[in-house]
C-alpha positions in Angstrom: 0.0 0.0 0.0 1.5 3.7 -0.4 2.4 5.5 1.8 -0.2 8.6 2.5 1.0 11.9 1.4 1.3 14.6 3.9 -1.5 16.8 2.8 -0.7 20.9 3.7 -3.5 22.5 6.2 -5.2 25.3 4.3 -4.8 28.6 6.0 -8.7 30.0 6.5 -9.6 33.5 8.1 -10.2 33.1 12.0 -13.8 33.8 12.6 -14.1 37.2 14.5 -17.7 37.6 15.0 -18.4 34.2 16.7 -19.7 33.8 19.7 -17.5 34.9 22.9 -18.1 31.1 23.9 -16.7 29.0 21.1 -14.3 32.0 21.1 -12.9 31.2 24.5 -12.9 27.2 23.0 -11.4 28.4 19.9 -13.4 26.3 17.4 -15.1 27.2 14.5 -19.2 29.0 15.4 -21.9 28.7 13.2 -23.3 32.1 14.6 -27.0 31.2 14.7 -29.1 33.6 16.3 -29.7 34.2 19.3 -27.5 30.9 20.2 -25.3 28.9 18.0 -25.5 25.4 17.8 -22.3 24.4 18.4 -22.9 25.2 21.9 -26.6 24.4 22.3 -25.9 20.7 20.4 -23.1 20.0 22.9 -25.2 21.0 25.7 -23.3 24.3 26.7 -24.2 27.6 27.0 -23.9 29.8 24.6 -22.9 33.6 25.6 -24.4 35.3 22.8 -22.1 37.7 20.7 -20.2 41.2 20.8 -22.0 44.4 19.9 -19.3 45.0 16.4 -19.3 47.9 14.7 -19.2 47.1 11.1 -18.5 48.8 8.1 -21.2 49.9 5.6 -20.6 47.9 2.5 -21.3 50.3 -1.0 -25.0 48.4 -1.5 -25.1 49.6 -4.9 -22.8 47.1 -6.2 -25.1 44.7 -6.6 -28.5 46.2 -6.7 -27.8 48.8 -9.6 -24.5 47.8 -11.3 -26.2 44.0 -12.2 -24.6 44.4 -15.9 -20.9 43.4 -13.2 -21.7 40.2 -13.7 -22.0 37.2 -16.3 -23.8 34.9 -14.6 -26.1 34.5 -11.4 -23.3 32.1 -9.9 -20.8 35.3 -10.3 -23.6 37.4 -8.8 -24.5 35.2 -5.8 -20.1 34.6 -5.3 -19.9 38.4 -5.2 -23.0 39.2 -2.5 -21.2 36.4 -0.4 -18.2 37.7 -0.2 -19.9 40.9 0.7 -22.2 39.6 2.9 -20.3 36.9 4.8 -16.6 37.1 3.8 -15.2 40.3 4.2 -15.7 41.0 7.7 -13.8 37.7 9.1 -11.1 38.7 6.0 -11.4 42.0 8.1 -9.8 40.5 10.9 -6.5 40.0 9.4 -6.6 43.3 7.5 -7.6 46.5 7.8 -11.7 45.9 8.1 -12.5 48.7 5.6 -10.3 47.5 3.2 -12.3 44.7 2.8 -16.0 45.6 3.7 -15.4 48.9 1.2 -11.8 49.5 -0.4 -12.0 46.2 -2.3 -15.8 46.4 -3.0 -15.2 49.9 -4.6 -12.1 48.9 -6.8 -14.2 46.0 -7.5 -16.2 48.3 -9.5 -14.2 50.0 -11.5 -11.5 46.9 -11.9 -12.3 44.0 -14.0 -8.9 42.3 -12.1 -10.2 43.1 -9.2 -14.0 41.9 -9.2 -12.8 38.6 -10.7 -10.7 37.9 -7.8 -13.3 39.1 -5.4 -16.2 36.7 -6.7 -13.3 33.8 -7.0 -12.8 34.5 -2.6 -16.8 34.4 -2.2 -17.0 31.3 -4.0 -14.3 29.9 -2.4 -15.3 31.2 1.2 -18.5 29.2 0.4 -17.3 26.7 0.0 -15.2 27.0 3.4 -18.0 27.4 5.4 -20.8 24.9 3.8 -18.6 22.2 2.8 -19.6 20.2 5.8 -23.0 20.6 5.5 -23.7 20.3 1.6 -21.6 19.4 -1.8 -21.4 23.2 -2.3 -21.7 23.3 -6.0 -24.2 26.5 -7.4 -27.2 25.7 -9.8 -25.0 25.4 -13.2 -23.0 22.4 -11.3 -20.0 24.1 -10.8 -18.6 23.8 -7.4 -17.1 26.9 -5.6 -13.5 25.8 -5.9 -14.1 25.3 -9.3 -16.0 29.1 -10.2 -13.3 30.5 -7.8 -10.4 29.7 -10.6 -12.6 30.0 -13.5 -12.2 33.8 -11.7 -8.7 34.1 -11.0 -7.9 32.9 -14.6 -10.0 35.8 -16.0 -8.0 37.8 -13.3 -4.8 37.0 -14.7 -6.0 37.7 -18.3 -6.9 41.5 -17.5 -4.2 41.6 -15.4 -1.8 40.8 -18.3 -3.3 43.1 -20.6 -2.6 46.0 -17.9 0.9 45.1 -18.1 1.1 45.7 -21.5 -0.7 49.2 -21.8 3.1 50.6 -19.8 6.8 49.3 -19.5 7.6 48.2 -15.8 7.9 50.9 -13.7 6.2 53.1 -15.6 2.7 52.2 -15.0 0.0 55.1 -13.6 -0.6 55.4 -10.1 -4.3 53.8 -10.3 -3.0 50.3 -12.2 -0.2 50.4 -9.7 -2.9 50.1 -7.0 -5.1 47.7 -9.0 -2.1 45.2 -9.4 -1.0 45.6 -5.5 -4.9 44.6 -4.3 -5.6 41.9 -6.5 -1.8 41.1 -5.1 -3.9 40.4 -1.8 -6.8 38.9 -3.1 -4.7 36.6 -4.8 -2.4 36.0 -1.4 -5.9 34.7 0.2 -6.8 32.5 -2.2 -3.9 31.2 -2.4 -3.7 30.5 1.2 -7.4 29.3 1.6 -6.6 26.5 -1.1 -3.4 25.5 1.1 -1.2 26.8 -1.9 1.4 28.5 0.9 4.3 28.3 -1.5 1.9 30.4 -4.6 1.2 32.8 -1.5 4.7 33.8 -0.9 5.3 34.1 -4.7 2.3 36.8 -5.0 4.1 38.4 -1.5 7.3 38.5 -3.4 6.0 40.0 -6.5 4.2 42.7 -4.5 7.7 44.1 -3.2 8.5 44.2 -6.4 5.5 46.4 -7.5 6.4 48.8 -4.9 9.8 48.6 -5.5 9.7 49.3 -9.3 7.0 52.2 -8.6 9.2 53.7 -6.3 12.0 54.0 -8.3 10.1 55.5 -10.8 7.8 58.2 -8.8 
């Protein structure tokens, strides 16, 4: 028989807005309301949940701006990642660089928006893989959509870097490149690629680096 290969724990975004008992446990909450039923299952009490202060998403990105997206599985990736994903993703960064910086660029950023659907898909997929095969009404499962995404990424990330020689590039693409740099560093570490993730880290530098010299 062969021997098992040593399989790499994905890296996932701690859950910030569970409740303070499974906090205090530090496992993974469901966060039903009013009580979660990781504690009520077990039999424990559950302590209910901080008051948070969260950051006010822009709402019109996907009430008025439906013409963002291809496909109702693109559509449903993209409110999840509003909805659900960005404020644990918050807790590792900046909070409203996720709840509004990366929505906004998201907008006005092909590179960008890819990327962000391709997280919600794959955050999904994180969260409601124990419970169901996770796969959206076409069949495609989130993995799957999330690098259907970061392939169109890459392809209007490529034509940027065409458009101006290294070093050279306007201050908005600069920007552009360096968040879809994170996105990409997530999804890289979610899918338990740690070796990709440092790669995209590297590259980053070299972003900066290159724009420096040249401002």
């Amino acid at each position: 028989m062969e021997a098992a290969t040593k399989r790499k724990r994905a890296f996932y975004p701690k859950v910030r807005t569970g409740c303070l008992t499974c906090k205090t446990r530090k496992v993974k909450c469901d966060q039903g309301k009013p009580h979660c039923k990781r504690c009520t299952s077990t039999g424990r009490k559950c302590d209910g949940y901080n008051v948070q202060t969260a950051v006010s998403p822009p709402t019109s990105l996907t009430t008025t701006h439906q013409g963002l997206f291809s496909s109702e599985a693109e559509k449903r990736s993209f409110h999840y990642f509003r909805t659900r994903a960005s404020q644990p993703l918050g807790g590792y960064f900046h909070v409203s660089f996720w709840g509004r910086e990366v929505l906004l660029a998201a907008l006005h950023y092909p590179p960008v928006r890819h990327l962000v659907i391709a997280l919600g898909a794959a955050y999904e997929e994180f969260e409601t893989a124990p419970l169901q095969a996770g796969r959206h009404e076409d069949g495609v499962s989130g993995m799957e959509l999330a690098i259907q995404q970061c392939n169109r990424s890459i392809r209007h990330l490529s034509a940027l870097s065409m458009q101006a020689p290294t070093g050279q590039q306007p201050t908005e693409t600069v920007c552009c490149v360096l968040t879809a740099s994170v996105l990409f560093i997530y999804l890289a570490s979610i899918r338990g690629h740690f070796a990709e993730a440092i790669q995209h880290v590297q590259s980053s530098i070299k972003v900066l680096q290159d724009f420096d010299k040249s401002a």
